[in-house]
N, C-alpha and C positions, 0 to 999 in steps of 0.2 A: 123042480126049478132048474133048469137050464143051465143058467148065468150066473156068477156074483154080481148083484148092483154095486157092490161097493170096488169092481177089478175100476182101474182108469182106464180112460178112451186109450186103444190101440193106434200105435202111428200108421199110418195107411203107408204101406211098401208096394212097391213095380218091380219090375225086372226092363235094365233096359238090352239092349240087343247084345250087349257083350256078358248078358247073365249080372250085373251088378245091382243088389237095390238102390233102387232110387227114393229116396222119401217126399211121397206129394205133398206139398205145401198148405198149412193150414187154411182152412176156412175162413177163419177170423184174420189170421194175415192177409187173404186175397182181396177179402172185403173193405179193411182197413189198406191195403196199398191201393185198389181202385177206389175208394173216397179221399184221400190223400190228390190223386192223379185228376181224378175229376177237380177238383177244388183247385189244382195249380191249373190244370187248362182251363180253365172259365174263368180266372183272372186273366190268364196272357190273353187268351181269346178278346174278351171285351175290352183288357185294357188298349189292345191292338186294332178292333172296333173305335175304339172314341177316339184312338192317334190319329188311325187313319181319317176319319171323320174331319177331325179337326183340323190336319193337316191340309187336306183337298176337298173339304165341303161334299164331300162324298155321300151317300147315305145308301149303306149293303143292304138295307129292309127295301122289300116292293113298294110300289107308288101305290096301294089298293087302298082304300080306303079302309078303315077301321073295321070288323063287323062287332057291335056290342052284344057280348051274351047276354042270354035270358036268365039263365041260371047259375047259381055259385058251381054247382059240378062244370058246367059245362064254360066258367069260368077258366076253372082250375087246370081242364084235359085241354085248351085250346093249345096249350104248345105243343102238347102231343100229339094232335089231330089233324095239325095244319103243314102243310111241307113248307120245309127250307129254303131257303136264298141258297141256290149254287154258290155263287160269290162269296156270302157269308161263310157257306161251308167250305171252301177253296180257301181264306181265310184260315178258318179254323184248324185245318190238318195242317199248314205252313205253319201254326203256329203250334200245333203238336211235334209238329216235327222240329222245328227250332227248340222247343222246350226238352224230350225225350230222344229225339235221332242219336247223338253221339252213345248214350246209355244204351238204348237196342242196340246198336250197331256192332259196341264193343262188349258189351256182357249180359244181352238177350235181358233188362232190366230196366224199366222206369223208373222214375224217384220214387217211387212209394212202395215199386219191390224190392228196388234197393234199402231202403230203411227198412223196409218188416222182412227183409231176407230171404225173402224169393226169389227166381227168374223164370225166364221163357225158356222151354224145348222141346224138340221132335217128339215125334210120340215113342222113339227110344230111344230117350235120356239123353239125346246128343244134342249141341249147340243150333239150336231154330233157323239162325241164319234171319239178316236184315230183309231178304226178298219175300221168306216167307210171314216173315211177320207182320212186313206193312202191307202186301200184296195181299195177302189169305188171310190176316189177324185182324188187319186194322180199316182199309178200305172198306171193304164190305159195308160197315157197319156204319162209317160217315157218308156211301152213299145212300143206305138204308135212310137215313135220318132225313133225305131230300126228299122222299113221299109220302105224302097223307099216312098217317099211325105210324109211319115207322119208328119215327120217335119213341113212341111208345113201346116197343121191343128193344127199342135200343136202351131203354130208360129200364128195365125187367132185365133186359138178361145178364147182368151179371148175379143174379139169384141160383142160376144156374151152378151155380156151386157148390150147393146141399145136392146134389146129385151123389149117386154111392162113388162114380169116379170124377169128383170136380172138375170136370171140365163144362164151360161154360159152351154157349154153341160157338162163339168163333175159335176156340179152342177145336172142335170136331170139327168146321168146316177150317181148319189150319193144318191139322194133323196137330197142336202142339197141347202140350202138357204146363202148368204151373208147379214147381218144386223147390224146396230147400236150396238156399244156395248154401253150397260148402267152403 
């Protein structure tokens, strides 16, 4: 036998470029601050949907007509199979960004990594910077969601985290890391 089952899980350590460990940020915090972060934008989001709506009789959904699925699956996948309202989604990141910008900005942190004690950084260990984070971190991923399935990936990849080096894919297409904030 190899192992004790009974040693505790090891904290996962880096080195960043000046030789110092860095400890990655847990699993269950990364999960828990992105369910946190989802939950407050899908309120500001719609509640910012129905303002605007009601303010100017607007309506950010296409004029198409309904299609009614056949089936409960095919129910269920249609938001993820169907692309976005640019507008909507132009909407939505204004209103990410109203909610989260000063937080990135100033300590590489949303409210949910702020509360579970995380933030953003390089991939060594230094401060992410606002350009790369909404440019490489966070567009991508709201323009993904404007075609056909990408929702769908965009809905999956924060799983990416049970990976051996947590990093989620906008994390490797960022260069950035999620860690302990000290």
């Amino acid at each position: 036998m190899d192992a004790n089952p009974y040693t505790p899980p090891a904290t996962a350590l880096v080195e960043n470029d000046k030789g110092h460990e860095v400890v990655l940020a847990a699993r269950w915090r990364r999960l828990v601050a992105c369910i946190i972060d989802t939950l407050l934008q899908a309120a500001l989001w719609i509640g910012a949907g129905h303002g605007l709506q009601s303010l100017t009789g607007w309506q950010l959904s296409a004029e198409q007509p309904a299609r009614v699925p056949t089936t409960t699956l095919e129910y269920w996948l249609e938001p993820f199979i169907t692309a976005g309202h640019p507008l909507d989604y132009l909407l939505g990141f204004a209103a990410f960004l109203v909610l989260q910008g000063w937080l990135l900005a100033r300590r590489q942190q949303t409210i949910g990594k702020l509360m579970l004690g995380v933030r953003i950084t390089d991939a060594s260990g230094q401060p992410a910077g606002l350009r790369r984070i909404l440019l490489a971190r966070e567009l991508p991923w709201w323009l993904l969601a404007l075609v056909p399935f990408g929702t769908l990936l965009v809905a999956l990849e924060p799983l990416f985290i049970f990976r051996r080096d947590r990093r989620c894919l906008h994390d490797l297409l960022a260069g950035t890391r999620v860690v302990a904030a000290r």
